[in-house]
C-alpha positions in Angstrom: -3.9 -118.4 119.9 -4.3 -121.2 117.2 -6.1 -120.4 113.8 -9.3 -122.6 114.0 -10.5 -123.7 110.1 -13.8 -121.1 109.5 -16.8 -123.6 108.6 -18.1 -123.3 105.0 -21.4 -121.5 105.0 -24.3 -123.5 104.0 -25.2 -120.8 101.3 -23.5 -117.8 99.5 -25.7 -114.9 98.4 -23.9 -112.0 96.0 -26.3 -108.6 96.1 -25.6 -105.8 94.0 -24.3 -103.1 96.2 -25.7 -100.3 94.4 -29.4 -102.0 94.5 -29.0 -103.1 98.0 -28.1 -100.8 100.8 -25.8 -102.6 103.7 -28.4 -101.4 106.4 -31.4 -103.3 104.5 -29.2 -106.3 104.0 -28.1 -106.2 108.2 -31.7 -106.0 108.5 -32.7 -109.1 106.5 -29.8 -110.7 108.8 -31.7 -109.9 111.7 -34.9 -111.0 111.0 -33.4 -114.6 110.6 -30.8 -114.5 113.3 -32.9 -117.3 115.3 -31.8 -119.5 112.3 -29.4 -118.8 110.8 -26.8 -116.3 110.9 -25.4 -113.9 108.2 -21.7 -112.9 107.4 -21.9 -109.5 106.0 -18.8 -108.2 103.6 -18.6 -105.6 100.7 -16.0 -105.7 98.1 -16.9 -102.8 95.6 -20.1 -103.4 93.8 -21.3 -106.6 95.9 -21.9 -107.3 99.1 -21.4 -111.4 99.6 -23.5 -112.7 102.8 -22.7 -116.2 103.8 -25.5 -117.6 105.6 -24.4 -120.0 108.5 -27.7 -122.7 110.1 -27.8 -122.7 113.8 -29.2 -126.3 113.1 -30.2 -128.3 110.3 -29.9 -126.0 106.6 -33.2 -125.3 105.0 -32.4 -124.7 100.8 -35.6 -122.6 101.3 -33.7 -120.0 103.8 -31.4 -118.9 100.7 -34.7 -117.8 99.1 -36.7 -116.6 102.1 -33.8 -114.6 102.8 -33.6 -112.8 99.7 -37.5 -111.7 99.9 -36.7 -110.4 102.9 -33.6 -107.8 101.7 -36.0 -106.7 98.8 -38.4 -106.2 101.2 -35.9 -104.2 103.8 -35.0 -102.1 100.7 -38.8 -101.4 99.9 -39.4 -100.3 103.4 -36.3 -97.8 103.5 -37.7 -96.4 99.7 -41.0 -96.0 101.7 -39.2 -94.4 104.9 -37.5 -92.0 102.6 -40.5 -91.0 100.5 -43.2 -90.0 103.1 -40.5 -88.6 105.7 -41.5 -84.9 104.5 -45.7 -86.3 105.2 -45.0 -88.4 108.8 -42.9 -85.0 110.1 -46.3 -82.5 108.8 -48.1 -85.3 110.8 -46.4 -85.1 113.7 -45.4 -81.4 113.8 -49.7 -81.0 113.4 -50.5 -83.2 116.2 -47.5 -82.1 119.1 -49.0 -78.2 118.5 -52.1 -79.6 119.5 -51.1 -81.7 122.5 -49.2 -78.2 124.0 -46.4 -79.8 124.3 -44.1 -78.3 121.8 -42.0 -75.4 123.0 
């Protein structure tokens, strides 16, 4: 097996660990995997994603991909918050459908 030379990334993004969870971060990845695609790696506070074009680089990617791990982390916060309210809600409509044991 030889030991091909890895191609430099088109961009380099740093995230604070502790502000952005490594699920919402895989998540950004895979809203742009048609793209580009993201190399995921965390090294004690930080988690460094080097983003790789399929094609031609956009500078704007770098930026679009940010929004969209801030957004990822928004929608866990919002997961986690009204989980106690979407479980009344569907405990209250599955005793009405008779289908609950």
């Amino acid at each position: 097996m030889t030991d091909r030379p890895q191609p430099a990334p088109d961009a380099v993004i740093v995230l604070d660990a502790a502000a952005h969870p490594i699920d919402a971060v895989q998540r950004a990845a895979y809203r742009f995997s048609d793209v580009f695609t993201v190399e995921v790696s965390g090294s004690g506070d930080e988690i460094s994603c080097r983003l790789f074009a399929r094609d031609r680089w956009s500078p704007r990617w770098a930026h679009d991909f940010r929004a969209e791990v801030l957004d990822q982390v928004l929608r866990a916060r919002i997961r986690a918050e009204t989980e106690q309210v979407r479980n009344v809600v569907l405990a209250v409509a599955f005793s009405r459908t008779g289908l609950s044991g």
